[in-house]
N, C-alpha and C positions, 0 to 999 in steps of 0.2 A: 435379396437383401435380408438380414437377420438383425436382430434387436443387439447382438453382440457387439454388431459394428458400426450400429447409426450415435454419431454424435449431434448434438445441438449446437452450432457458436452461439449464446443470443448475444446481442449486438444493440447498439444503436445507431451507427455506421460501419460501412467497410470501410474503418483506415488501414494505414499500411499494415500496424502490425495484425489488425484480425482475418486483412488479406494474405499477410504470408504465412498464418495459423491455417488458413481455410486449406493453402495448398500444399502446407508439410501433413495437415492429418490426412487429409485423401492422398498421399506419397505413401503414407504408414500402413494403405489399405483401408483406411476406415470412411465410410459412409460419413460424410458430414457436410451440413451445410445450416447456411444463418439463421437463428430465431430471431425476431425482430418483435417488435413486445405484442403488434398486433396479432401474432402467429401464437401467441402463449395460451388465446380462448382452447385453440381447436387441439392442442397439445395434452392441458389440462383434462379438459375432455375425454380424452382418447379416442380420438377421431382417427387419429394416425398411430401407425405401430409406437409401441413404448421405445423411446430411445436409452440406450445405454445408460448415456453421462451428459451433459449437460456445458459446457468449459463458459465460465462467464468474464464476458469484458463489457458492460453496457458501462457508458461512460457516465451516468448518473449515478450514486451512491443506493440513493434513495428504490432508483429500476433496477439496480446490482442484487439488492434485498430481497427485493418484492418479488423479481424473476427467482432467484433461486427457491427462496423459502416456498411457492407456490411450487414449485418444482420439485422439491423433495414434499412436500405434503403429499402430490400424487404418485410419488413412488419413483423417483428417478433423479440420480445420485447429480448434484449438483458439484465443481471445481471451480473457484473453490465453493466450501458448504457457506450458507449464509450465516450461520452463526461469526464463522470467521471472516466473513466481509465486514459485519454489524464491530468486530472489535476494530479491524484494520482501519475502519471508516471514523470512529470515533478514539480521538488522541488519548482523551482522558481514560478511555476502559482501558487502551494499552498500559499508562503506567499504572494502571492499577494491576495487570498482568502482569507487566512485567516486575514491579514490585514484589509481587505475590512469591516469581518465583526464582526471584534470585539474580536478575538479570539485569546489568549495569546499564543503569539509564539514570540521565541527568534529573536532580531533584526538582519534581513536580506538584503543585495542590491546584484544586480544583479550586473556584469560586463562582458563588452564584449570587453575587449583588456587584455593584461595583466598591463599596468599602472593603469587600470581601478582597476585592483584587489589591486595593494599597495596602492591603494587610498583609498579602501574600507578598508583595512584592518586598515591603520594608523587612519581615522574614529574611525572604530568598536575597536581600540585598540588591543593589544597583551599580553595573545595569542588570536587567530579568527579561523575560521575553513573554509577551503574552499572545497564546493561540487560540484561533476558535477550536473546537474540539472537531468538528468536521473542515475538509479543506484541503486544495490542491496547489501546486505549483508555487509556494509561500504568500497566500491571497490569507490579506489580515492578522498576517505574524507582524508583532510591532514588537522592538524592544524600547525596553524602557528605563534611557539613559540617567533619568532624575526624575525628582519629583514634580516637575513642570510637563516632562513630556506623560508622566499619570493623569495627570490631571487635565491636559490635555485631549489626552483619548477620551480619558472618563466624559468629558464635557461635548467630544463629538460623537460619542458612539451614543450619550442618554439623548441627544436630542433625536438620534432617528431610533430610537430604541427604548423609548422612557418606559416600559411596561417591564423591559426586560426579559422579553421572549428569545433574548438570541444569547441567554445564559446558559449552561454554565458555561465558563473558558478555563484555559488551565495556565497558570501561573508556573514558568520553569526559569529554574537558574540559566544565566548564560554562561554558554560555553567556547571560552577562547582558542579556534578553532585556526589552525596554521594555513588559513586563505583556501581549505580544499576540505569535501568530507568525501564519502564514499557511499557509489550505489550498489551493491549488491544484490545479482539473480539469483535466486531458490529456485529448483526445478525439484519436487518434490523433496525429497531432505537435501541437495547437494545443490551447496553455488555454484553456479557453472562459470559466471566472471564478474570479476568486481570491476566500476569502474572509478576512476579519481575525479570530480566535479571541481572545477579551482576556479574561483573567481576574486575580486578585488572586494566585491558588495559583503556582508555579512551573513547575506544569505546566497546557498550555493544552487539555485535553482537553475536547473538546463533554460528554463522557461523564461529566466531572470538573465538570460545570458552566459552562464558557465560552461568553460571551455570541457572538453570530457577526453578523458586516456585513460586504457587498458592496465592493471596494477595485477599485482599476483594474489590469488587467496591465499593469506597465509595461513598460519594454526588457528592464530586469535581469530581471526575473521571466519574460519571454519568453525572455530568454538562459538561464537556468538550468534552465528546462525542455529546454530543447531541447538540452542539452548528456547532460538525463539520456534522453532520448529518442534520443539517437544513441549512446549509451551500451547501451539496454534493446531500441533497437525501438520501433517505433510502437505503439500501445498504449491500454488506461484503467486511468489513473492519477490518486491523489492525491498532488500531491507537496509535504511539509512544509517551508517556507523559515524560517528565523529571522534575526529579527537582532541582530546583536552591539552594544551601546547604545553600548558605548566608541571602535568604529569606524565604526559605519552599514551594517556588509556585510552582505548577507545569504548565510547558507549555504545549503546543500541538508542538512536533518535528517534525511528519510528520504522514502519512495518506497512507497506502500500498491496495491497491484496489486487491490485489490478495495472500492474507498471508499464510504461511504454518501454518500447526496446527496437522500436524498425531503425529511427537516425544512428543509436548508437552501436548497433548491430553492425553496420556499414562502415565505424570507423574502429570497433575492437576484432572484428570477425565471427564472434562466435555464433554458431547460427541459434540463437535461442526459439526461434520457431520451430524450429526441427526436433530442438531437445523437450520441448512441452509437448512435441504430437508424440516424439517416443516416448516419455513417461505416460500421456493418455493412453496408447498402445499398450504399452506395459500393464497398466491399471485394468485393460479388459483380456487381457489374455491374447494379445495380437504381439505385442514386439518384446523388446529386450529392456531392461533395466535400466535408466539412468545411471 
C-alpha cells in the first residue's frame, strides 16, 4: 500500500450513498476506507501512513469543518477543502459570493436583530422568504406572506431566542417558481445530471416530499455551474437553480457541498458514485478525467 492511493471517507455513518462511494473508489483501485471522527486522533497524529486525500461527507456541518480543516492543517488535501464547506454551509457568505461575482441569484440581505428583518423584508416586498443561514432539507425557511405572518415569526422565534444567538438570517425575495426547481451534480467542474424536483408545496424538497426526474444540462445550467465552480473551485457539488415563471431566468439558490444522490441515482441512472471515485482517481494520478 502507498500513500498515492489511500483515501480517507470520514463519515458519520455508512449510508447508502458513502456505501456506494466506499465501493466505486476501491473499483477505481484506490485504498479506501471510513474515518469516523474518533479515528481523526490517530490520523492527526501520524500514527498511520499519510493518506493522499481525505473525500468528506460527515453529515454535521459543524464535523464537515472540523474534520477537514484538522485535516489539511496536518498535510493532507481534504474534498471538498473546508474553506468551501464553511461557504456551502452558510447561506449568507454564498450570496455574498455569489454577488461578488456575478452570479444570478435572488436578491438577498442579511439581518441581525429582528427589526432588521421587517426592514428587509418591507424592502424586498411581500411575500419574502426568510432563512437561517445554516440548514438542510428547508428546516426554518418561512416565507413571509404579510405583515402578520412577520410578526408572527418575530414573536415565536424572540420567545425561544430572546438574546438573539440564532442571528444573523438572511432575508431573500421570493421567487415564483413554476411548481419545480432543479438539483444539479458537479463532479469536479462538469454536471453530470440535473435533476427536476416538482412538487405542489412552495418549497421543493425531496425531504418535503418532491417527486424527482432526470432533465437535460443544458448551456444555461452548464453556464451557471461553472460560474459557481470558478467562484468555489472544483469540487462535489449540488447546486440549486430555480426559475423565475414571470421571466424564464434561472437563478443560482444555493450550493450543497455535501449532496445526497443514492435514491435519486436509482431513478435517473447516472452512476454518481462512480463518477466522484473517477474524479478522486483522476486528482491522484490513478484514473481518467471526468
Amino acid at each position: 500500500m502507498t500513500a498515492s492511493d489511500q483515501v480517507l471517507l470520514s463519515v458519520t455513518m455508512l449510508r447508502p450513498e458513502e456505501k456506494l462511494l466506499l465501493g466505486a473508489l476501491r473499483a477505481e483501485g484506490l485504498t479506501a476506507r471510513p474515518l469516523l471522527m474518533e479515528d481523526l486522533a490517530e490520523v492527526v497524529a501520524g500514527r498511520s501512513g499519510p493518506p493522499a486525500l481525505a473525500v468528506i461527507r460527515n453529515l454535521s456541518h459543524r464535523d464537515a469543518i472540523n474534520v477537514s480543516r484538522r485535516l489539511e492543517y496536518a498535510g493532507v488535501s481534504a474534498l471538498n477543502r473546508s474553506s468551501v464547506i464553511e461557504v456551502c454551509n452558510d447561506k449568507g457568505l454564498q450570496s455574498l459570493l455569489f454577488a461578488r461575482h456575478g452570479i444570478p441569484h435572488p436578491v438577498t440581505r442579511h439581518a441581525f436583530s429582528y427589526d432588521q428583518v421587517r426592514s428587509a423584508v418591507g424592502e424586498l416586498g411581500m411575500p419574502a422568504v426568510v432563512k437561517p443561514v445554516s440548514g438542510s432539507w428547508g428546516r426554518g425557511v418561512t416565507k413571509m406572506a404579510n405583515a402578520e405572518c412577520v410578526e408572527a415569526w418575530a414573536g415565536g422565534r424572540e420567545s425561544a431566542d430572546a438574546t438573539g444567538k440564532l442571528f444573523p438570517v438572511v432575508v431573500q425575495e421570493y421567487v415564483d417558481k413554476p411548481g419545480h426547481d432543479l438539483r444539479v451534480v458537479v463532479v469536479g467542474r462538469t454536471p453530470v445530471v440535473a435533476i427536476q424536483r416538482v412538487s405542489e408545496d412552495w418549497r421543493t424538497n425531496t425531504h418535503l416530499g418532491a417527486s424527482v426526474r432526470r432533465v437535460e444540462v443544458t448551456a444555461e445550467i452548464d453556464k451557471l455551474c461553472g460560474q459557481v465552480v470558478d467562484a468555489l473551485g472544483p469540487g462535489f457539488y449540488g447546486v440549486d437553480l430555480v426559475e423565475d415563471r414571470s421571466t424564464g431566468e434561472l437563478l443560482v439558490l444555493e450550493v450543497n457541498a455535501n449532496p445526497e444522490f443514492a435514491k435519486s441515482s436509482e431513478r435517473h441512472g447516472v452512476d454518481v458514485a462512480g463518477l466522484y471515485a473517477a474524479y478522486v482517481a483522476e486528482q491522484l494520478g490513478v484514473g481518467a478525467a471526468v
